[in-house]
C-alpha positions as CSV (number, residue, x, y, z in Angstrom):
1,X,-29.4,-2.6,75.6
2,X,-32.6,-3.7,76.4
3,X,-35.2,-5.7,74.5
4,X,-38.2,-4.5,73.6
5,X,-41.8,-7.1,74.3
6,X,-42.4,-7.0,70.7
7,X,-39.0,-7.4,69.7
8,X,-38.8,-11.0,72.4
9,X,-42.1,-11.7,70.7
10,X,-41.2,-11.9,67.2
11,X,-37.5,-13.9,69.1
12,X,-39.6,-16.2,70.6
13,X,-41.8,-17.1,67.3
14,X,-38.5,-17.6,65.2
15,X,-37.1,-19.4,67.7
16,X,-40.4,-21.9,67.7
17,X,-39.5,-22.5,64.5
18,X,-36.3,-25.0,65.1
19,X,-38.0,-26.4,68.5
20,X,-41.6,-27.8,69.6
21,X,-41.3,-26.7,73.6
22,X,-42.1,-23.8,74.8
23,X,-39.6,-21.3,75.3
24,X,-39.5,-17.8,77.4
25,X,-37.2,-15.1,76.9
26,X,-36.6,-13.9,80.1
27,X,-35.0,-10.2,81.6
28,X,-32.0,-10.5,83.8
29,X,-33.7,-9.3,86.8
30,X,-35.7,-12.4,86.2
31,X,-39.6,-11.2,84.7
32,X,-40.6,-12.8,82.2
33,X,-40.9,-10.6,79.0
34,X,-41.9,-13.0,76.3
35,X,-43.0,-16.6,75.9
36,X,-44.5,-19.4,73.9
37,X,-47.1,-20.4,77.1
38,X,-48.6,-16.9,77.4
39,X,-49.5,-17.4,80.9
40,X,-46.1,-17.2,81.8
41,X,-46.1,-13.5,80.6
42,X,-45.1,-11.1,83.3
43,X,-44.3,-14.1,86.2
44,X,-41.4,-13.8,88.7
45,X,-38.3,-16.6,86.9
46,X,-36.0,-17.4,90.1
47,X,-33.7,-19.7,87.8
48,X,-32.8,-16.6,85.4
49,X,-31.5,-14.4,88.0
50,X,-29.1,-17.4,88.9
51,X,-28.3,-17.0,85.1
52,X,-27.9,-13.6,85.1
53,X,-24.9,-13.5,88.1
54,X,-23.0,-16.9,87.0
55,X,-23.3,-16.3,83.5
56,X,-23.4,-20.0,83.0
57,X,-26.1,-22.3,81.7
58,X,-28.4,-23.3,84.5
59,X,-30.5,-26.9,84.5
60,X,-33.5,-27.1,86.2
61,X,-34.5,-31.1,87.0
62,X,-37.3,-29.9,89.4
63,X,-40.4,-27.4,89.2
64,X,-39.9,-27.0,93.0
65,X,-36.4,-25.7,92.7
66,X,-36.7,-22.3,92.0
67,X,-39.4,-19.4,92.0
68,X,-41.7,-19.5,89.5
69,X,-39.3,-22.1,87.1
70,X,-40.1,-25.4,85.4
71,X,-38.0,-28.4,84.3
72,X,-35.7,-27.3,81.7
73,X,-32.2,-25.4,80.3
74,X,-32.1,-21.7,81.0
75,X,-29.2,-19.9,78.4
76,X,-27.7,-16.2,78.6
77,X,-27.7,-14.5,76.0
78,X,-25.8,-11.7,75.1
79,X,-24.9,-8.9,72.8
80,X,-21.6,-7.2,72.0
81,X,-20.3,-9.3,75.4
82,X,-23.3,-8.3,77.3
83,X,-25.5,-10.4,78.9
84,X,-28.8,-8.6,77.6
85,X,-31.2,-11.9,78.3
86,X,-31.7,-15.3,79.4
87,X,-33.7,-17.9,76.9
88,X,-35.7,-20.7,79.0
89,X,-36.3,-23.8,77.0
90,X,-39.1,-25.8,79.2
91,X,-38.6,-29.8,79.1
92,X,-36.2,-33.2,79.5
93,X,-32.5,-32.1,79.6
94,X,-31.8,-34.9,77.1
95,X,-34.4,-33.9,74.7
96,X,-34.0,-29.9,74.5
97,X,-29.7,-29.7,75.4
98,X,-29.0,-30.6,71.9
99,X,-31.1,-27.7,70.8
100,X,-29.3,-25.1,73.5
101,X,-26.4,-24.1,70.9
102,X,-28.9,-23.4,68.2
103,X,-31.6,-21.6,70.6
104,X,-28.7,-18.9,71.9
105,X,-26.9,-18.4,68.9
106,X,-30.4,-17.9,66.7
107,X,-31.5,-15.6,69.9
108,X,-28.0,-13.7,69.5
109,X,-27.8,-13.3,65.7
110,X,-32.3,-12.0,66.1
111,X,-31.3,-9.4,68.7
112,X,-27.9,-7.9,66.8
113,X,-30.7,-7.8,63.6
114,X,-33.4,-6.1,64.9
115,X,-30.6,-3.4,66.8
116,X,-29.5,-2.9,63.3
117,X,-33.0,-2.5,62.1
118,X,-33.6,-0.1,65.2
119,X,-30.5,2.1,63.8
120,X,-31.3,2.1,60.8
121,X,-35.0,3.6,61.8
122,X,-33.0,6.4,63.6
123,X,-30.9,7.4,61.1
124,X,-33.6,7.4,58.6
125,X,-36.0,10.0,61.1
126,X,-32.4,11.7,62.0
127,X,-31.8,12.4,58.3
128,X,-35.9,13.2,57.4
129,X,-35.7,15.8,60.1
130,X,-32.7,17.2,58.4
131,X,-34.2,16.8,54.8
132,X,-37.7,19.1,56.2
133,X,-35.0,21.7,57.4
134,X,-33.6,22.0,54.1
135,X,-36.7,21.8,51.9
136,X,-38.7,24.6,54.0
137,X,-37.9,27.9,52.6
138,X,-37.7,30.1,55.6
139,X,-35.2,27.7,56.9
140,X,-31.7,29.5,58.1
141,X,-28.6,27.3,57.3
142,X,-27.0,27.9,60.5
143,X,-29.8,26.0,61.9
144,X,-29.7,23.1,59.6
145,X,-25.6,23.0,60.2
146,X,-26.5,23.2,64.1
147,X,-29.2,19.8,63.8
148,X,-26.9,18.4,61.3
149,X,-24.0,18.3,63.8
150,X,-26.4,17.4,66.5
151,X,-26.7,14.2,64.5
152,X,-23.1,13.4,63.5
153,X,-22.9,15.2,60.4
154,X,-20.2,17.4,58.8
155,X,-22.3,19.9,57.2
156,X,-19.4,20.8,55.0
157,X,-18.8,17.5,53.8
158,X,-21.0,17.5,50.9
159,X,-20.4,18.1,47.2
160,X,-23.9,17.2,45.4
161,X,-27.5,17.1,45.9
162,X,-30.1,14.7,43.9
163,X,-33.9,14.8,43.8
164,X,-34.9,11.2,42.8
165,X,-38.8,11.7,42.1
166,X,-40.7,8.1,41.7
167,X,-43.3,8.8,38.5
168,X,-47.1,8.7,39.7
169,X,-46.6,6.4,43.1
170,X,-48.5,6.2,45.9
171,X,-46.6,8.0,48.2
172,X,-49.1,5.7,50.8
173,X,-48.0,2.3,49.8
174,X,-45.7,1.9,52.7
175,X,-44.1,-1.5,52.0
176,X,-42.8,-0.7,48.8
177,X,-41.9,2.7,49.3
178,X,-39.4,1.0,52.4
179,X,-38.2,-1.6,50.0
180,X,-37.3,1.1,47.4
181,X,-35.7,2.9,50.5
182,X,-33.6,-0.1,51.3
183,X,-32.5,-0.4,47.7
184,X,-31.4,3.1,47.3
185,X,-29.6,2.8,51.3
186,X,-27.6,-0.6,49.8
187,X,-26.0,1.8,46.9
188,X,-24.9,4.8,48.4
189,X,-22.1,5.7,51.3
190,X,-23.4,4.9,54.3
191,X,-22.2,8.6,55.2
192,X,-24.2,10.0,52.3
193,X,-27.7,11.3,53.9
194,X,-30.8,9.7,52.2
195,X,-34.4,10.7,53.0
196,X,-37.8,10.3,51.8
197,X,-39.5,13.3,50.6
198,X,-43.6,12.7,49.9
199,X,-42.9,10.5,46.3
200,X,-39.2,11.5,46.2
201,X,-35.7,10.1,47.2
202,X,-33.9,13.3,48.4
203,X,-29.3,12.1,48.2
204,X,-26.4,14.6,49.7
205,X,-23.3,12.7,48.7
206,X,-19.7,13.0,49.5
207,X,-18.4,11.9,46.5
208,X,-16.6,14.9,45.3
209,X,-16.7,13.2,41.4
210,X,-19.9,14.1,39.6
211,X,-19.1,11.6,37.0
212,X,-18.9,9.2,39.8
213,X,-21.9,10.4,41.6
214,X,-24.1,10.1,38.3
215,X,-22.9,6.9,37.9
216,X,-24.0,5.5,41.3
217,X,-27.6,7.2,41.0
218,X,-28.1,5.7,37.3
219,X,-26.9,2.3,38.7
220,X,-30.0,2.8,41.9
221,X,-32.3,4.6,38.9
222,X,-31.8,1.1,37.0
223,X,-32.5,-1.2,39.8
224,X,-35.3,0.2,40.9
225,X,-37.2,0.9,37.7
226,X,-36.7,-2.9,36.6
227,X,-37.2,-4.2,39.9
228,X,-40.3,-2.4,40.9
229,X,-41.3,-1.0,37.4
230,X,-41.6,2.5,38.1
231,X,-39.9,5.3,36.6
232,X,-37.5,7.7,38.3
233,X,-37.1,11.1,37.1
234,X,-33.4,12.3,38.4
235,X,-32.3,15.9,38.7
236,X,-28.2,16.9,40.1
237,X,-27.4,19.9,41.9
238,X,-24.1,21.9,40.7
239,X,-21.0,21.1,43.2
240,X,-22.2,22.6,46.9
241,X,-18.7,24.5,48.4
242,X,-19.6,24.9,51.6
243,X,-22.9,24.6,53.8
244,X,-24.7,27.5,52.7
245,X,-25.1,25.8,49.3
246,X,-27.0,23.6,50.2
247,X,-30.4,24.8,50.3
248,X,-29.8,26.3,46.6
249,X,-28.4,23.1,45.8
250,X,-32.1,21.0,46.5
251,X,-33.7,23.9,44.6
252,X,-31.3,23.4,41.9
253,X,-32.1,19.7,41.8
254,X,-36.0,20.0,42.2
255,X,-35.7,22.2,39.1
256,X,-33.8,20.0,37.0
257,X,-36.6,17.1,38.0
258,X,-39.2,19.7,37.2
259,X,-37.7,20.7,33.5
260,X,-37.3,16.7,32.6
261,X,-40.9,15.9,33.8
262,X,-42.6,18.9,32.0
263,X,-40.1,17.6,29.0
264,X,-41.0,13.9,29.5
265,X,-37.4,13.3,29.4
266,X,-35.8,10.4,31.6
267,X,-32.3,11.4,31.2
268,X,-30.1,12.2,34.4
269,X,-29.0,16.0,34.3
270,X,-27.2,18.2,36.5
271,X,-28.2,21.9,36.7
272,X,-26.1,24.4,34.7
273,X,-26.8,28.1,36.0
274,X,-25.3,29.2,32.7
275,X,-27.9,27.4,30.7
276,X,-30.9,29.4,29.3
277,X,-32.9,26.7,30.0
278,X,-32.6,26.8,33.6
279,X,-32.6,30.8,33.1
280,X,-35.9,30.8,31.7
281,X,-37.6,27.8,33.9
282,X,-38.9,30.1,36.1
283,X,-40.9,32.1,33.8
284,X,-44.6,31.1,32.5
285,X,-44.8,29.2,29.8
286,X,-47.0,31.7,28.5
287,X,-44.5,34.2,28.5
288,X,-41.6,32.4,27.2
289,X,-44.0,30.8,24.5
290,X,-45.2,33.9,23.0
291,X,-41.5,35.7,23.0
292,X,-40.3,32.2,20.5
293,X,-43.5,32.0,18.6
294,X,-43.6,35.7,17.8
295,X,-40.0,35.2,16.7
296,X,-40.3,32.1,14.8
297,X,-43.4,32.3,13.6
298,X,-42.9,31.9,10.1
299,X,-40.7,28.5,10.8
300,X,-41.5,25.3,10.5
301,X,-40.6,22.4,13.5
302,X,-38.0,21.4,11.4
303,X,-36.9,24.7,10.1
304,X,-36.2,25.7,13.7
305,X,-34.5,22.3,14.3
306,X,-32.2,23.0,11.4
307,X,-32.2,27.1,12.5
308,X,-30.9,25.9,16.2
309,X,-28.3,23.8,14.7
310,X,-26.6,26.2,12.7
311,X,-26.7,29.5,15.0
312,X,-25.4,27.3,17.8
313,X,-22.8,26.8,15.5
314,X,-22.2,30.1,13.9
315,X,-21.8,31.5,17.8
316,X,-19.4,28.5,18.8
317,X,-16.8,30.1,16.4
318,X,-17.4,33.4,17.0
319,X,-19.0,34.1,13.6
320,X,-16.5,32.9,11.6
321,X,-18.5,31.5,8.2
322,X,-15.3,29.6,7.6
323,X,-14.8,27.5,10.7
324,X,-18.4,27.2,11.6
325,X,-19.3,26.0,7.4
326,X,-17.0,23.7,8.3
327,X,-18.4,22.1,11.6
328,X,-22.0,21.8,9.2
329,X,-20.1,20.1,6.8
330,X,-21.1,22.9,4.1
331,X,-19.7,25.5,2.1
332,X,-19.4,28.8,3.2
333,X,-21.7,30.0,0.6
334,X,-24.6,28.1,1.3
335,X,-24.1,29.0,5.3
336,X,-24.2,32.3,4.3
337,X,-27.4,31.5,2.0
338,X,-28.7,29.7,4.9
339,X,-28.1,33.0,7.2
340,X,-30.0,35.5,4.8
341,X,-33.2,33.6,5.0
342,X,-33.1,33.5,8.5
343,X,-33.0,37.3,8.4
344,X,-35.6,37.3,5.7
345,X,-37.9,34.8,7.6
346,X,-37.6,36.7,10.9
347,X,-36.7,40.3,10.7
348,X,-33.6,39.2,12.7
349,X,-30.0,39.4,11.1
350,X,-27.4,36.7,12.8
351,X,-24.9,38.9,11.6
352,X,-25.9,41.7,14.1
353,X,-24.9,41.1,17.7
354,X,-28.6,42.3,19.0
355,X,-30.7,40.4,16.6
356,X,-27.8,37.3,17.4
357,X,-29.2,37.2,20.9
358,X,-32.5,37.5,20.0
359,X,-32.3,34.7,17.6
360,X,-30.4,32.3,19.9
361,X,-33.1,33.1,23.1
362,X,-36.1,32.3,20.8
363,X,-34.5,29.1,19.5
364,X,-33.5,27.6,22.7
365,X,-37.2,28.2,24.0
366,X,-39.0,27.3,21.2
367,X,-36.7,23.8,21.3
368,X,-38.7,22.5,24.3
369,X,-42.1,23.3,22.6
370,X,-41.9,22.1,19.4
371,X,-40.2,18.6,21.2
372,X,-43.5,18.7,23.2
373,X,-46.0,19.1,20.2
């Protein structure tokens, strides 16, 4: 592992922080990569190659001693039991040896934290590259398998997709859009794949529980809307079987964000293919609009309300006025009353399997719109 100039920079300015002498962080072929007195910068250090072969600490009690080395303590410093650098600490052996302990370990914990931070940046571009493969339309899924294991995933490892879109943010605002990042990476798997999408949070998951999977996401939706007071709008995919899911799967779960935004509805879902809702989404508004409203037209919001309610019921029991009066808590006579003036309002009869479906469709789309008015 090597260390980068900016990376021994920001070493060197921590490291100023617990000691007043200057200090160079030094390669083991002896240049000088970093250091407090910038003039140093790029100079020849005879003493650190020393370092470098013993792998002991090496003082230096004369300026003459070694190429291009002053008085001082020169440390290695290494990193998962390599020696990766050596930290120079100019000045009086007394003065700066009590220091030498501190100086290495502080050097050692800097450079294991800034290769996790390094890591972490290439996972996150690893799994945005993935992400762009999945979200372009023309995308084949044996290529998105093929990059996938490229990267060290098992593209048939996943069970659920969610779309986590972050309510009118700037997209721009780098520093919190990472910090959001960082909260959402903390709370899932660290082999789930998380990537940032424009102003959404894009999650394939493992967990093979939807229950469990919801869970987790509300727990992240919760933290993040009280800690950076912005709302989340969260949409789940159905369970993905195998890699050719997934595409559909991020579709399913862009829709379900779409519905709840166009609903104003913060509530997690997952997508149901068998819903009408989802059925319909697709369609204009326009179109699904004037089918319910040339249907219900004679209802009020609350007659439709109350109209939902009791065909959802009447079809749950398979038209039985008994069992489904019973569910309503009425008496069969006054469901039946209740059914006749549906007919009567609409044209449709409940009782006839055609004008059922009819009735049912125009409900279910005229639910959303009257919520909406």
């Amino acid at each position: 592992m090597e260390i980068s100039t900016r990376h021994a920079n920001e070493i060197i300015k921590n490291l100023k922080s617990v000691i007043n002498e200057d200090i160079n962080f030094i390669s083991p072929d002896g240049t000088i990569i970093a250091s407090s007195d910038e003039e140093r910068v790029g100079n020849f250090h005879e003493g650190a190659t020393i370092v470098a072969k013993t792998g002991e600490p090496l003082i230096i009690k004369s300026s003459s001693a070694y190429e291009g080395a002053k008085i001082g303590i020169n440390l290695p410093v290494y990193f998962e039991q390599d020696l990766i650098a050596i930290v120079g600490i100019t000045g009086i052996e007394k003065e700066i040896t009590q220091f030498s302990n501190i100086i290495v370990k502080m050097s050692e914990i800097l450079i294991k934290e800034q290769f996790l931070n390094t890591q972490k940046q290439f996972k996150r571009e690893n799994n945005r590259i993935i992400m762009e493969l999945v979200t372009k339309d023309k995308t084949l899924i044996e290529d998105i398998s093929k990059k996938m294991n490229q990267l060290g995933y098992d593209s048939n490892s996943f069970s659920f997709f969610a779309v986590c879109e972050l309510d009118h943010f700037d997209s721009s605002n780098i520093e919190v859009s990472n910090l959001i990042y960082n909260s959402i990476e903390k709370r899932v798997h660290y082999h789930d794949l998380v990537a940032r999408f424009q102003n959404k949070f894009l999650i394939l998951t493992q967990l093979t529980d939807v229950k469990r999977f919801i869970k987790k996401v509300n727990t992240i939706k919760t933290y993040v809307e009280k800690k950076y007071e912005i709302g989340i709008t969260v949409g789940i995919s159905e369970k993905i079987n195998s890699e050719t899911d997934i595409k559909n799967a991020f579709k399913q779960a862009d829709t379900v964000v779409e519905l709840a935004i166009n609903k104003r509805s913060r509530e997690i879902k997952q997508f149901d293919s068998s819903s009408l809702e989802f059925l319909f989404f697709g369609f204009s508004s326009h179109v699904t609009n004037n089918f319910s409203n040339r249907i219900l037209v004679n209802f009020s919001e609350g007659e439709s309300e109350d109209a939902t309610n009791l065909i959802q019921k009447y079809i749950k029991n398979n038209g039985s006025i008994i069992r489904a009066s019973k569910e309503l808590y009425i008496h069969k006579n006054t469901l039946q009353y209740r059914l006749n003036k549906i007919w009567k309002v609409t044209g449709y009869n409940p009782r006839e399997l055609k004008d059922l479906i009819i009735l049912y469709i125009a409900l279910e789309l005229g639910k959303d719109e009257y919520k909406n008015n």
